[in-house]
C-alpha positions in Angstrom: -45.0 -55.2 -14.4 -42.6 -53.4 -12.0 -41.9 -50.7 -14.8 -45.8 -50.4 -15.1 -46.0 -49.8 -11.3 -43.4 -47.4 -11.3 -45.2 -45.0 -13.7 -48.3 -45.2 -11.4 -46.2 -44.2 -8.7 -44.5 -41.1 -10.8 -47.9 -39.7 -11.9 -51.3 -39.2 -10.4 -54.3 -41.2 -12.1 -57.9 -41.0 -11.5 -58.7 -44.3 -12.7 -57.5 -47.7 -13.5 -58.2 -50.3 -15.7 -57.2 -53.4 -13.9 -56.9 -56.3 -15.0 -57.1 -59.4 -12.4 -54.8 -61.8 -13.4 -51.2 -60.2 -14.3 -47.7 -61.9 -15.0 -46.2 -60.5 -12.1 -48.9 -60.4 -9.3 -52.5 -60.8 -9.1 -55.1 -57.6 -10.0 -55.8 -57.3 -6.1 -52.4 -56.9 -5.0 -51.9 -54.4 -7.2 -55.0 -52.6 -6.2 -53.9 -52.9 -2.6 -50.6 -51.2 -3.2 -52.2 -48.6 -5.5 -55.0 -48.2 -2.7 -51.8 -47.2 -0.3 -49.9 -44.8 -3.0 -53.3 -43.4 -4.9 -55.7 -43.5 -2.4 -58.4 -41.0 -4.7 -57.5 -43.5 -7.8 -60.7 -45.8 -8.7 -61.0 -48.9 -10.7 -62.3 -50.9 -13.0 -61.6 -54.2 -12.7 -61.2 -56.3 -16.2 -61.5 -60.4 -16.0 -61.5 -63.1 -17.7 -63.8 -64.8 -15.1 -67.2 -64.2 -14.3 -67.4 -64.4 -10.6 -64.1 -64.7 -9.1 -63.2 -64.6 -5.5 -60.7 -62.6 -5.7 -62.3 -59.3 -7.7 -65.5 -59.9 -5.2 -63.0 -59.7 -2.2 -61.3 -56.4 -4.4 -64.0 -54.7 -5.2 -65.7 -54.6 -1.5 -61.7 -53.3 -0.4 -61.1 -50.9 -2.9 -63.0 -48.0 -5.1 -64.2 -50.2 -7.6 -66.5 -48.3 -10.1 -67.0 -51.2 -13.0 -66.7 -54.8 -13.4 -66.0 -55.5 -17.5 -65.4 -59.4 -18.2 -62.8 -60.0 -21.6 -64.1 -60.1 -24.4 -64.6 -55.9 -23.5 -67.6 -54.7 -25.0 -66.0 -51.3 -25.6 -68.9 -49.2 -26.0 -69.9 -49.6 -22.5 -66.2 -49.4 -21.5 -65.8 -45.9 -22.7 -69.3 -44.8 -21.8 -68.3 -45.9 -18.2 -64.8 -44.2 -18.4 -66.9 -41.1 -19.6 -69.5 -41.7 -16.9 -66.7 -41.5 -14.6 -64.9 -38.5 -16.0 -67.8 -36.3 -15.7 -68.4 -37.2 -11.9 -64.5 -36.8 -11.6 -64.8 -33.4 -13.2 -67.9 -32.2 -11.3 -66.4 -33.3 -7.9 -63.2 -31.2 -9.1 -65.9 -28.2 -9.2 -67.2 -28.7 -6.4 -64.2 -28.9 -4.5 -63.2 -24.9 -6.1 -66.6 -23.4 -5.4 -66.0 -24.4 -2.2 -62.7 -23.3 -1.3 -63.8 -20.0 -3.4 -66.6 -19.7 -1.1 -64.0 -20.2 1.8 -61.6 -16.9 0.4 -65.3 -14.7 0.1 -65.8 -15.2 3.8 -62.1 -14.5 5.0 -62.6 -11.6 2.9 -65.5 -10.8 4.4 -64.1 -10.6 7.7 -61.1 -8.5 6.9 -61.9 -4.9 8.0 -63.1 -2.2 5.6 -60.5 0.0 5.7 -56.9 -0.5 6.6 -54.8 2.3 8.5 -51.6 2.9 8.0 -49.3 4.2 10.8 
């Protein structure tokens, strides 16, 4: 598990499939610390249990996009995934146009000609 949260830690990740119940610590701990390290990172939480406390008490700290219960169906899991890979990708858009739009008025402002001494 520690290895696991050391390659979270060495790359960035827009989503993660989280599953509640781990060897080495519970799903919400984890979530807490990648909350604190990834804080653009979202989540799907994976259980075993249908209503736990735990992934109710996760899900209203955390960016929680998708509850799956084992056995996954994973149909839905990757139209989810895909759900949220578009959104990601249009946010990602969004967030250039706007910083494009940003250069356009600086450049706007600059004055027409320059003179040289």
């Amino acid at each position: 598990m520690k290895r696991k949260f050391e390659l979270y830690c060495e790359k960035l990740f827009d989503l993660g499939l989280i599953d509640m119940k781990l060897p080495d610590m519970d799903g919400e701990k984890l979530m807490e610390m990648l909350a604190k390290l990834l804080p653009g990172m979202e989540s799907i939480i994976i259980t075993g249990y249908a209503s736990p406390e735990g992934t109710i008490r996760a899900a209203r700290q955390n960016r929680i996009l998708g509850y799956e219960t084992k056995l996954i169906d994973v149909d839905r899991l990757l139209s989810l995934v895909g759900e949220i890979s578009e959104r990601k990708r249009m946010q990602d858009q969004l967030m250039i146009t706007d910083r494009l739009a940003c250069v356009g008025k600086l450049a706007a402002a600059l004055p027409t000609r320059l003179t040289i001494p």
